[in-house]
C-alpha positions in Angstrom: 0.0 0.0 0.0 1.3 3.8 -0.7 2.2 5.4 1.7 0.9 9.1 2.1 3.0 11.7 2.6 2.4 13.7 6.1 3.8 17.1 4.7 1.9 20.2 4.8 1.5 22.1 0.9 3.7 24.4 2.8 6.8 22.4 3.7 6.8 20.6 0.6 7.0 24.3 -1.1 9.6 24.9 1.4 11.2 21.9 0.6 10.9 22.6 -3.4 12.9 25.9 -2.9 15.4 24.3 -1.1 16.3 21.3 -3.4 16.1 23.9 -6.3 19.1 26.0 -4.1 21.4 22.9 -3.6 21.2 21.9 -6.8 21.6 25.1 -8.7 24.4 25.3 -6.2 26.0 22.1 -7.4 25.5 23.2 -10.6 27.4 26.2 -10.3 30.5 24.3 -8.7 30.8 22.2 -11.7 34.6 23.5 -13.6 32.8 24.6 -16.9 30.6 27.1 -14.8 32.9 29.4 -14.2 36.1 31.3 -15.8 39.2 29.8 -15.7 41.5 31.7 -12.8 37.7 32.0 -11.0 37.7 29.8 -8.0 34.1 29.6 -6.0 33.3 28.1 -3.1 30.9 25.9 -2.0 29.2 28.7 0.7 29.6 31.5 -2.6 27.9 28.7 -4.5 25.2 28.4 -2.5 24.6 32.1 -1.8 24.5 32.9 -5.6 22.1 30.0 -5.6 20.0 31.1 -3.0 19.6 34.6 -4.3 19.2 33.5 -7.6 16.1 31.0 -6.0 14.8 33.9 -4.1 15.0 36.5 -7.0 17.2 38.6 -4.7 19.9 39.9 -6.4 22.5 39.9 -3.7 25.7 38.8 -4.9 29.3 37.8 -2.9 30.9 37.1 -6.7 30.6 39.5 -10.2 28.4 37.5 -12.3 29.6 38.8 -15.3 32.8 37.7 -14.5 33.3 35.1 -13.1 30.2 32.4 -14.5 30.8 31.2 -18.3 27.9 31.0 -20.8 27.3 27.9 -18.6 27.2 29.8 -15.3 25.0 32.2 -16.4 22.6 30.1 -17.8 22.0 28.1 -14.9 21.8 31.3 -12.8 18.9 32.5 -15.5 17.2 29.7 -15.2 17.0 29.9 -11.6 15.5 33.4 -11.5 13.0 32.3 -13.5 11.9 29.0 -11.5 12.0 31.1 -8.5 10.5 34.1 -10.1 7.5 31.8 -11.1 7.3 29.6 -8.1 8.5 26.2 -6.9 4.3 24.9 -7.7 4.3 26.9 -11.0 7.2 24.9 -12.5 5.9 21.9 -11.5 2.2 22.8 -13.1 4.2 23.4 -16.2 5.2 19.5 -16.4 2.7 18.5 -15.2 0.5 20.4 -18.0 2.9 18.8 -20.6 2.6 15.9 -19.1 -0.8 16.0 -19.6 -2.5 14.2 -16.3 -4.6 16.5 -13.6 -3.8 18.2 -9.9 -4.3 15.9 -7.1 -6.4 17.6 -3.8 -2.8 17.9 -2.6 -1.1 19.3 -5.5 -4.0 22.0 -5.6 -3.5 22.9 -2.1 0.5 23.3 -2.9 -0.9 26.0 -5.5 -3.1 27.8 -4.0 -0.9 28.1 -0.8 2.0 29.3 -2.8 0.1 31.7 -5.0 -2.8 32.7 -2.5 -5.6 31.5 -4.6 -9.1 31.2 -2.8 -10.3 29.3 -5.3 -9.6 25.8 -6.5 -11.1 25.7 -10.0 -9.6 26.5 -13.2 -6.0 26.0 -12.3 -4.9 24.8 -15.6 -6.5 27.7 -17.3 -5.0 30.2 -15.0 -1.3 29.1 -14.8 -1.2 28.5 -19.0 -2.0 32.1 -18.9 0.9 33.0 -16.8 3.6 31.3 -18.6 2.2 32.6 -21.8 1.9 36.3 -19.9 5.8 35.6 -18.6 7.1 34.2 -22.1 5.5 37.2 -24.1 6.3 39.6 -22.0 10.1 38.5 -21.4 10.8 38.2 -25.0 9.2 41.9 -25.3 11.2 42.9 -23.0 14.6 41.4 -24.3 13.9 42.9 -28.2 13.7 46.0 -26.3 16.8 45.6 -24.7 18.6 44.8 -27.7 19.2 47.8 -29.7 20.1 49.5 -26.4 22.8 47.3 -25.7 24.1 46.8 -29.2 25.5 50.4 -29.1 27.7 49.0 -26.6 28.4 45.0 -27.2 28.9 43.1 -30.4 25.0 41.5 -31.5 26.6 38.0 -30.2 27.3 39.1 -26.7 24.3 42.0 -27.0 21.7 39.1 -27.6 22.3 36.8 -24.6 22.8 40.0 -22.4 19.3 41.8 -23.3 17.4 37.9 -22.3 19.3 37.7 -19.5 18.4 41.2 -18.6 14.6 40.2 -19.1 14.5 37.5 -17.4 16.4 39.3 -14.6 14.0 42.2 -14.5 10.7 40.6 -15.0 11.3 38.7 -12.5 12.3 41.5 -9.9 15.6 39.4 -9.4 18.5 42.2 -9.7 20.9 40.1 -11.0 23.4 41.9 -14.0 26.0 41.1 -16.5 28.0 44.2 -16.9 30.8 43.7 -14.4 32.4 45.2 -11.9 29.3 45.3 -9.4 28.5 48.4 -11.7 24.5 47.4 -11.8 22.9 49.9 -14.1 24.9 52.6 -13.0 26.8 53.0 -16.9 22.9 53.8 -18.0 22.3 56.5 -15.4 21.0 58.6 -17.9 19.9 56.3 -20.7 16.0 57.1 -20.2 15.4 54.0 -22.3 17.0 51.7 -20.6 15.7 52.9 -17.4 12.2 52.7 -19.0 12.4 49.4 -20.4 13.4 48.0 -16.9 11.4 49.9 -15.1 8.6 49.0 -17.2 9.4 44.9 -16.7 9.9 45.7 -12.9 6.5 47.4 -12.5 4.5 45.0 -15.1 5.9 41.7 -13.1 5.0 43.5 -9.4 1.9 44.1 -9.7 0.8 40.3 -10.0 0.4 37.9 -12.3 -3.4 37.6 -11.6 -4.0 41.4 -11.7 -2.4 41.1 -14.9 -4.9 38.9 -16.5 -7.7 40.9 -14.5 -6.6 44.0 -16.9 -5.4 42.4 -19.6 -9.3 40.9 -19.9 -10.2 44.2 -21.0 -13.4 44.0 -18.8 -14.7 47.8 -17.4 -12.6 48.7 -14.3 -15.3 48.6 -12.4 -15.8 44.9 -12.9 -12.0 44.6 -11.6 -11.3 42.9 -8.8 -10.7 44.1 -5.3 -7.1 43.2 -5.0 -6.7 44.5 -8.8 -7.8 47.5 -7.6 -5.8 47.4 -4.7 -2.7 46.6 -6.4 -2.9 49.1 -8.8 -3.6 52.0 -6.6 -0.9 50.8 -4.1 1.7 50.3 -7.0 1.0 54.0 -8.3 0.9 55.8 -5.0 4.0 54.6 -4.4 6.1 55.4 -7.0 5.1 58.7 -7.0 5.4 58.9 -3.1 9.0 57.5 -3.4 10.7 59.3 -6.6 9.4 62.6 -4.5 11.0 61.4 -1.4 14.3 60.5 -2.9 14.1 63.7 -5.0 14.4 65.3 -1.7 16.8 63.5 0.2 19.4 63.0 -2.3 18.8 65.6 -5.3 18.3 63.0 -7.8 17.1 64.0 -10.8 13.3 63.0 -11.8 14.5 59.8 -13.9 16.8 58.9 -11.2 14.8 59.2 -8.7 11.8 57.4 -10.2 14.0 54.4 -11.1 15.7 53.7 -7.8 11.5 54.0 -6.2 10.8 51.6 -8.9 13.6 49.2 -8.0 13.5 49.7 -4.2 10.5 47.8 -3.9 12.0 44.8 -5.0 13.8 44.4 -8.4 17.7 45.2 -7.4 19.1 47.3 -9.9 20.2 50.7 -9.3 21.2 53.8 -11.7 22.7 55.9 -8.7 25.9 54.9 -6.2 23.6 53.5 -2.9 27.1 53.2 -1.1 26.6 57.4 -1.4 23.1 57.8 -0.6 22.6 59.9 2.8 21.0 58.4 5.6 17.3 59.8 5.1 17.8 57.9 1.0 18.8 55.2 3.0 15.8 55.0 5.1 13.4 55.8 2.3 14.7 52.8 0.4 14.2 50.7 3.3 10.7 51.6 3.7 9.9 50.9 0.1 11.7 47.3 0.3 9.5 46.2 3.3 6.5 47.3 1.6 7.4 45.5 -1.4 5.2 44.3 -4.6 2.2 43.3 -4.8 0.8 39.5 -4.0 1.3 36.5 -7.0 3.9 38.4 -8.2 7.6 37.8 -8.5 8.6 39.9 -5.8 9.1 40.2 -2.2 8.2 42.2 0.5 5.2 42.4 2.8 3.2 43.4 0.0 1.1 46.5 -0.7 -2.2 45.1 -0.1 -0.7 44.1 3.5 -0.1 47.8 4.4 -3.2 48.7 2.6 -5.3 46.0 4.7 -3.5 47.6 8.1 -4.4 51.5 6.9 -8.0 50.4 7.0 -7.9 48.3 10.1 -5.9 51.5 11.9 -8.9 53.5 10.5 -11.6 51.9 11.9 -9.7 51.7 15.0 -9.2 55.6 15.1 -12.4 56.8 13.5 -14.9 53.5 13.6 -15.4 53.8 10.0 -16.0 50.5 8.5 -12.7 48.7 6.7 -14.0 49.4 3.2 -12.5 50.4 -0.3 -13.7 50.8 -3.1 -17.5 49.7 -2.4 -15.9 46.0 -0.5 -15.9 45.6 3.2 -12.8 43.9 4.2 -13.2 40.4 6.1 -12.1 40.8 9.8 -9.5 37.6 9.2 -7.4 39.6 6.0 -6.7 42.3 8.6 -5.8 40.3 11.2 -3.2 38.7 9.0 -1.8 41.9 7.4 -0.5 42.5 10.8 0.7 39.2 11.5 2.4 39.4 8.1 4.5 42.6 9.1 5.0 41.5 12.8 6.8 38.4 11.6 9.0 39.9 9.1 10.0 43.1 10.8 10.8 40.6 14.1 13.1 38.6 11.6 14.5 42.1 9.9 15.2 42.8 13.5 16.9 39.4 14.2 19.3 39.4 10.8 20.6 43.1 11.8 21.1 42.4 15.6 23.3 39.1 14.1 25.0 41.0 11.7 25.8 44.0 13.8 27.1 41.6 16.3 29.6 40.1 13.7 30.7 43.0 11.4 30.9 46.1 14.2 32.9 47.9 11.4 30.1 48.8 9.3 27.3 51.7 9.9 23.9 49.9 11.5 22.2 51.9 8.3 24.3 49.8 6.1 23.5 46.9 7.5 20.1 47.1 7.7 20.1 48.4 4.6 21.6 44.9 3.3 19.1 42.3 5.4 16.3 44.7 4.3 17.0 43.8 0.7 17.8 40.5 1.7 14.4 39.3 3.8 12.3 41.5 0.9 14.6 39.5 -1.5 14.8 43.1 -3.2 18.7 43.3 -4.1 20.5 46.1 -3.9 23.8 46.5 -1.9 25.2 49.7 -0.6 28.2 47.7 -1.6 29.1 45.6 1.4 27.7 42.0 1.2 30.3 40.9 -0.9 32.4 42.0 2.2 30.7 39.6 4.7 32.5 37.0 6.7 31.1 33.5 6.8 28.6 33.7 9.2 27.2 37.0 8.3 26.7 35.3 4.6 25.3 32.2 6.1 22.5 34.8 8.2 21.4 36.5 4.9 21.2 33.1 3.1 18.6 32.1 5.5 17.0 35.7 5.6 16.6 35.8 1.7 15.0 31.5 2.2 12.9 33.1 4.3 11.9 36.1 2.5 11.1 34.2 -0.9 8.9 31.5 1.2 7.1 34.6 3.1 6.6 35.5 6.9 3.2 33.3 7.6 4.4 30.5 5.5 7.5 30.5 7.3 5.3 30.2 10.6 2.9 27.9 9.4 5.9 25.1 8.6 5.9 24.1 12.5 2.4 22.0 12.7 -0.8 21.7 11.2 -2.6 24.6 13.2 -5.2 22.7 14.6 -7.1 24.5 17.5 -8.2 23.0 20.5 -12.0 21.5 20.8 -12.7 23.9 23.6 -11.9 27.4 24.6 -11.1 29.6 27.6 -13.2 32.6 28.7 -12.3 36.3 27.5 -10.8 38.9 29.2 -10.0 42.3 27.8 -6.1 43.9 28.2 -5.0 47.8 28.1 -2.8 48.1 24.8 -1.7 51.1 22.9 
C-alpha cells in the first residue's frame, strides 16, 4: 500500500525551494561554470544560488565575470523558476505531461500563490507562462538595440534575455561587471524605462495582470486588482518625490531607484553614497514590497493597505471598506501578523549582523538584510564584504523572504485548535 505523505503544501514548497538551491548550487561548482582563474566556493555557490532562487539579487561574486555562458545560464534559469514559483514549474510538467492536480497538489498551488479558489488551475497558470514568455521576450527585443550600441550582436543578444528574465522577475541580477548594476545607464531614459517598465508590469501580479489584460470595465476589476494598482501607483510617485528630496536625484533617477527599491535590485545611482534619510526611504519601500502573486518580495502592498483600513476603523470606527468591498475581519488580522513576523526577523538578521561586522554603519547593515528578507537586491556595496557567518544569516534571511513570513510560521504544525476554549478577558494596549 502507498504510503501518504504527512507534509503540509507548505513544507513541501519549502522543501521545493530548497532542493532547487542545492542543486543550482551544485551546478554552479561544476569546472565549466565558471572562468578559468575563478575559484568559487561551496558557501559563494550556494549564496549565488539562493539569491538566484529567491530572485534577490544579492551577490558575494561579479556575475559577469566570473560564470561562463554555462554559469549564467544556470543562474537565469534559476531566476526564472523562483520568479514563477517552486508549484508553478511543477504545473508546467505537469501540464505537458498532460495528467490533472491531485487535492494535494491544488492545495500546494493555492498556498503558494494565495488562490481562494480551487477551479480552473490549468487555465490560470497557462496564462501565466504565456503572460511571462510574451512579456520576457518583449522585454529582451527591447533591450537589444540599447545594448548593441555598446556590445557586439553575439554578446548583445544573450545580455538583453538575461536582462529580461532578470527584471521581469524582480531578481537584480546583471552582466555588466564590476558590481556596476545599471549605473553605466544613469542617464539612458530608455534603458531605465524598459526596466522599469518589466519591474513594474511583473509587481503588480500575475493575476491582476490577467484581470486588466481581460479588457473587462474597471469597475468589474477585482478588489485586490484594484488594490494593487492604486498601491503600485501611490508609491512610485510617493518614493521618486522622497528621494528627489533627500538626495537631489534627478526625476529619472529618482523614479527608477523607487521603482527598483520595492523589489527588483538594480540601481542607476551609487547607494554606497546615498545619505542616511535615502537610505531610510529605500528601506521603507523594500519592506513594503510588490504586490501578491507576483515575483517579488516584500510584505506586500495590499498588506499595508489591509493595516491602513484596520488603523482607520480603529481611530475613526469607519467601517474597513475600499472601493465599495468591506474587508473580512481575518485579512486584517493577517496583514499585521504578516508585518509582525518579518519586521521581528529584519530585527533578528541586523542584531546578528551588527554583532559580527561592528565595522560597518547599522544603516548599512540594515540596509543589506532589508534587501535581503524582501529579497529586493540592492547593496550599498558591502555584502560581498561579509564574513562567513554573516553570509550564512542572509542566506537564511533571503529563504525566508522568498517562502514569506506566515508560511514560514505555518511550517511548525498543522494549526489545529483546540476542541474547547477559555473565557475572555480584555487587556489595556496602545
Amino acid at each position: 500500500m502507498k504510503r501518504k505523505s504527512r507534509l503540509t503544501p507548505m513544507q513541501l514548497i519549502a522543501l521545493g525551494f530548497a532542493a532547487a538551491i542545492l542543486l543550482g548550487a551544485l551546478l554552479l561548482l561544476l569546472p565549466f561554470a565558471t572562468y578559468p582563474g575563478k575559484h568559487l566556493n561551496p558557501l559563494e555557490a550556494l549564496f549565488t544560488s539562493t539569491s538566484a532562487v529567491c530572485v534577490t539579487g544579492l551577490i558575494v561574486v561579479d556575475t559577469g565575470t566570473t560564470f561562463t555562458a554555462f554559469g549564467k545560464t544556470v543562474i537565469a534559469l534559476l531566476i526564472q523558476l523562483g520568479g514563477l514559483g517552486i508549484a508553478v514549474a511543477g504545473i508546467a510538467v505537469t501540464i505537458a505531461l498532460g495528467r490533472g492536480f491531485s487535492f494535494k497538489e491544488r492545495s500546494i498551488i493555492k498556498e503558494s500563490w494565495n488562490i481562494d479558489s480551487y477551479g480552473g488551475l490549468k487555465r490560470i497558470f497557462r496564462r501565466v507562462l504565456q503572460l511571462t514568455l510574451v512579456i520576457e521576450l518583449l522585454g529582451a527585443a527591447a533591450t537589444f538595440p540599447i545594448l548593441l550600441r555598446d556590445y557586439p550582436p553575439e554578446k548583445a543578444l544573450p545580455m538583453s534575455l538575461f536582462h529580461s528574465i532578470s527584471a521581469f522577475n524582480n531578481a537584480g541580477f546583471d552582466l555588466f561587471g564590476g558590481y556596476q548594476s545599471l549605473t553605466a545607464y544613469r542617464g539612458d531614459a530608455a534603458m531605465n524605462l524598459v526596466t522599469a517598465a518589466l519591474i513594474v508590469v511583473a509587481g503588480v501580479g500575475y493575476l491582476t495582470l490577467m484581470d486588466v489584460f481581460s479588457f473587462r470595465s474597471p469597475r468589474r476589476w477585482s478588489l485586490q486588482t484594484k488594490v494593487s494598482l492604486f498601491m503600485t501607483g501611490s508609491l512610485l510617485i510617493a518614493g521618486t518625490l522622497l528621494l528627489k528630496l533627500t538626495d537631489g536625484y534627478n526625476w529619472l533617477e529618482a523614479f527608477f531607484q523607487s521603482v527598483t527599491a520595492r523589489t527588483a535590485g538594480f540601481n542607476t545611482v551609487d547607494l554606497g553614497a546615498m545619505s542616511e534619510a535615502g537610505l531610510f526611504v529605500m528601506v521603507l519601500l523594500m519592506i513594503v514590497g510588490a504586490c501578491p502573486g507576483s515575483t517579488g518580495g516584500g510584505t506586500k502592498t495590499t498588506t499595508w493597505f489591509a493595516m491602513f483600513l484596520a488603523v482607520r476603523e480603529i481611530a475613526t470606527g469607519l467601517k474597513p471598506e475600499a472601493f465599495r468591498r468591506r474587508l473580512p475581519a481575518r485579512v486584517l488580522h493577517r496583514a499585521f501578523a504578516v508585518v509582525f513576523v518579518s519586521l521581528g526577523v529584519l530585527c533578528v538578521s541586523t542584531f546578528l549582523i551588527s554583532v559580527l561586522e561592528p565595522e560597518y554603519r547599522l544603516s548599512q547593515i540594515l540596509f543589506e538584510v532589508a534587501s535581503a528578507v524582501n529579497t529586493v537586491g540592492v547593496t550599498t556595496g558591502i555584502t560581498s564584504r561579509l564574513g562567513t557567518a554573516s553570509r550564512v544569516v542572509l542566506i537564511l534571511t533571503m529563504y525566508f523572504g522568498r517562502l514569506g513570513p506566515l508560511s514560514v510560521a505555518s511550517l511548525w504544525g498543522s494549526g489545529t485548535d483546540r476542541p474547547f476554549g477559555y473565557s475572555e478577558e480584555s487587556i489595556t494596549v496602545g
